[in-house]
N, C-alpha and C positions, 0 to 999 in steps of 0.2 A: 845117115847122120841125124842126129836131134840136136836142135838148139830149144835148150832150156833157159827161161826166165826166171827169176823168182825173189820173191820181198820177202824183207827182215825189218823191225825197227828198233832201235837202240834207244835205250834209256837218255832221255835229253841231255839230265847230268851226265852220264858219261861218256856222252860223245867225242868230244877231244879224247879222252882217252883209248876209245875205239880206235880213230883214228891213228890215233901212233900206232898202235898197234898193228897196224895194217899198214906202216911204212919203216921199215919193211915186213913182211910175215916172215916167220923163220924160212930159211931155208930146209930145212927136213920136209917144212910143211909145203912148202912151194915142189920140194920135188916128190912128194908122196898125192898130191892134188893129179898133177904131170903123168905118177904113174897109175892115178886110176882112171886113167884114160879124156880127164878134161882136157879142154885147149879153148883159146879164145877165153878167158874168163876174165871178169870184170866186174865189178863191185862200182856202183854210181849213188850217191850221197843226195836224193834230190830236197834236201832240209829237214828241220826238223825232227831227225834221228832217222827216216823215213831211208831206207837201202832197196836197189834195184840190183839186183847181179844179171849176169848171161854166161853163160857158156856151152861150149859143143863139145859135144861128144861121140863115138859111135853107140853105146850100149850104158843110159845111165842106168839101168838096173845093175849092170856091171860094177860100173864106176860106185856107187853107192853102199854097196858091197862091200869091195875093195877097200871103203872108207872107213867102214862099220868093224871092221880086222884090224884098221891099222893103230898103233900103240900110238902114234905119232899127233894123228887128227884124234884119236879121243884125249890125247893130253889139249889139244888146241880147243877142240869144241870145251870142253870142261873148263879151260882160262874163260871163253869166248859165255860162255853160255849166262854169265852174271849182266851181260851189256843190254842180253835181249828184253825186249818186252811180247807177254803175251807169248810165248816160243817152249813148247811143250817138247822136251828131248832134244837130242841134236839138229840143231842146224843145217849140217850137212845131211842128213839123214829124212826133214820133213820138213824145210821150210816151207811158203806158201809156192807153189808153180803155176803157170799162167798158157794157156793154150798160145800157137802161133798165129795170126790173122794173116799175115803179111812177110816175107820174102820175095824181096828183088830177084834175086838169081833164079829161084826157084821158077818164077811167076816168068822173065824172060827166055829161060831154056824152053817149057812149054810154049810160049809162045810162038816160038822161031821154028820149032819144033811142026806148027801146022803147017 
């Protein structure tokens, strides 16, 4: 399984507006996220337009894929893609991604494991 990280930043004007937007996401697009195999996903707001997401997966080259077919997310990313700053193509397709340093579980299964 990967867990992916990855930044986006929204235009400061339009942040409110992001943000509605994202409560709720449509539904198509919540269940088409679901069937390209994300889970655990989450979008974190830390100011300033500044977005942290996370989620897991087993296979994002999969998943990403998946996304790049669906009729659904490229209607979403094409609403979505006016909010970004600096965000070259889709969102879902290339935002920034961030190595892991750190997992708990990981780090005490090894552990217990010697």
């Amino acid at each position: 399984m990967a867990r992916i990280a990855f930044r986006l930043r929204v235009k400061s004007e339009m942040l409110d507006e992001y943000l509605r937007r994202h409560d709720p996401v449509w539904p198509d697009m919540l269940e088409e996220i679901a069937a390209s195999g994300r889970r655990n996903y989450s979008i974190f707001h830390l100011g300033g337009g500044e977005l942290v997401g996370f989620y897991e997966t087993d296979d994002d080259t999969a998943s990403k894929a998946y996304l790049a077919t669906s009729e659904v997310a490229a209607r979403w990313e094409a609403d979505m893609a006016r909010f970004f700053v600096d965000q070259d193509g889709r969102a879902d397709q290339n935002a920034d991604t961030f190595p892991e340093v750190f997992h708990l579980e990981t780090q005490l299964r090894a552990s217990r494991a010697e």
